[in-house]
N, C-alpha and C positions, 0 to 999 in steps of 0.2 A: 804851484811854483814851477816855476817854465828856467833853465838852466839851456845858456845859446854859447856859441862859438864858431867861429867861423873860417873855412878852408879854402887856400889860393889853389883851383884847380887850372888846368890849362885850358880852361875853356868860360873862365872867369870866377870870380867869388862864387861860396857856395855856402850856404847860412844853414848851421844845425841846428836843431833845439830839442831838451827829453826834459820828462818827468823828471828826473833823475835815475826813475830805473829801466826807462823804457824812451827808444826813441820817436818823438812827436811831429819831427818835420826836417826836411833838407828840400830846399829851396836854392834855385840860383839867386843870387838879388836883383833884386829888379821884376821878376818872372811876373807872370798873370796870375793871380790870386796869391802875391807871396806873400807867406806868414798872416795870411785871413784867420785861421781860423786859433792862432794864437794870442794869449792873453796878453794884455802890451805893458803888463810887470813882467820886465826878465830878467836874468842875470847872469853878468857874463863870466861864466867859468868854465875850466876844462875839468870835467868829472870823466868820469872813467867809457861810460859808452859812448862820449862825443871823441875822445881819442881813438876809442877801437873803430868807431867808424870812418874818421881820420886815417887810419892807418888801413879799412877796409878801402877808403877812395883813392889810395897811392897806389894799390893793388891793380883797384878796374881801372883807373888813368895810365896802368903800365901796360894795360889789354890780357890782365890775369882772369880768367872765366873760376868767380866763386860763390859761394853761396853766401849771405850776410847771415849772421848767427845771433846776434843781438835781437831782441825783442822789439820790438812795433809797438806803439797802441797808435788806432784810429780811428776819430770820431766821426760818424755820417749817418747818413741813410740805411738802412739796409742796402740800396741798390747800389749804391755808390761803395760800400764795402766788398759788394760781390764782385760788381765790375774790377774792384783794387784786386780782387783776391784773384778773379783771372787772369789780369795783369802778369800774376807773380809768376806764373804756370809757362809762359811763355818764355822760350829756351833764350840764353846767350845767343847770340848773333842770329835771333831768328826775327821775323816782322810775323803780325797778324793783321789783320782789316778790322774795321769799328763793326762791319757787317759779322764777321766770325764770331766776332765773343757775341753780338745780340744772338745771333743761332745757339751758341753754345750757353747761356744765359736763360734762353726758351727752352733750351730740351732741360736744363736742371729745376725749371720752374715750372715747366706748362704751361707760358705765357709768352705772347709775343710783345717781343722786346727791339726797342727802333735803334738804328747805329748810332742814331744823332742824340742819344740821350745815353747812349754808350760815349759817345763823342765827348758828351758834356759833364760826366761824369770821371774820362780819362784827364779832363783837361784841370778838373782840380784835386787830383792826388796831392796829398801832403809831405811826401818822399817820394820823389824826384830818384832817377838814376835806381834807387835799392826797390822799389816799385815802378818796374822799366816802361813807365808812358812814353819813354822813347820808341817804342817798339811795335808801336801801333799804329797803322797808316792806311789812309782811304785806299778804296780800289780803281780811283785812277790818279794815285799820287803817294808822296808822303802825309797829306795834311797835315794841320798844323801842330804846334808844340808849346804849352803853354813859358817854357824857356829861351823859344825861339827859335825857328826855323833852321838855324845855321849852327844851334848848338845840337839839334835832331840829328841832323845829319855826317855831323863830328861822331855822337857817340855811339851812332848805326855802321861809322867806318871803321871807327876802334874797334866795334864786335865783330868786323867782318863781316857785315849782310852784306846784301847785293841791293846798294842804293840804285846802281845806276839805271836801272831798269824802272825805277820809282821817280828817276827827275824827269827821264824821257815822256813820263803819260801828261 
């Protein structure tokens, strides 16, 4: 049972969904792969971790740098969980390349691991913003963002990166 509710951010709707004890997705609506991997029985209530994460998104929309403290669960791949889990590692207003996490990805596996399957696996995280795939950018650009180029680039300025040197390439 999938428990949804949904938050007017400023940078447009943004669709949560938990187990009930653990959060399952936060997606903008509309986004590339949104709410794929949820069951399409839902229901719309506000239980307790879709408020605290509500009340976590008022936080980072005011450019407050915190950690989320709520529980996760997510379902994938093995690789696709590692690449979320290095996702997580990368700081507030920082950026990495799709080429860094594969290097960083190789040296925890012993395996060589391609950007573009780094790429493809940042592009369908299930949590959006709390698993910062905004944060992730080719090396000659921002590439893309499965929310949209212009909400990337919003919430790289909220954190204070240094976009500008990313629109230039």
């Amino acid at each position: 049972m999938v428990f949804v509710s949904t938050y007017d951010s400023p940078l447009g709707e943004i669709f949560l969904a938990s187990n009930k004890q653990k959060l399952v997705g936060l997606y903008f609506v509309g986004q590339k792969y949104f709410a794929r991997s949820l069951p399409s029985t839902r229901i719309e209530k506000e239980i307790d971790i879709l408020t605290q994460t509500k009340r976590w998104l008022e936080d980072y929309f005011l450019g407050k740098n915190q950690k989320y403290t709520c529980d996760l669960e997510l379902q994938a791949t093995s690789f696709c969980l590692s690449v979320w889990q290095a996702l997580q590692r990368i700081s507030y207003g920082e950026v990495c390349t799709y080429g860094e996490i594969a290097q960083y990805l190789a040296k925890q596996t012993g395996r060589k691991i391609a950007p573009r399957a780094v790429g493809a696996a940042v592009g369908k995280n299930p949590i959006s913003i709390i698993i910062p795939c905004h944060r992730v950018v080719a090396t000659n650009g921002l590439g893309g963002y499965a929310g949209g180029l212009e909400k990337k680039k919003a919430l790289l300025k909220l954190e204070g990166a240094d976009i500008v040197s990313l629109e230039s390439c």
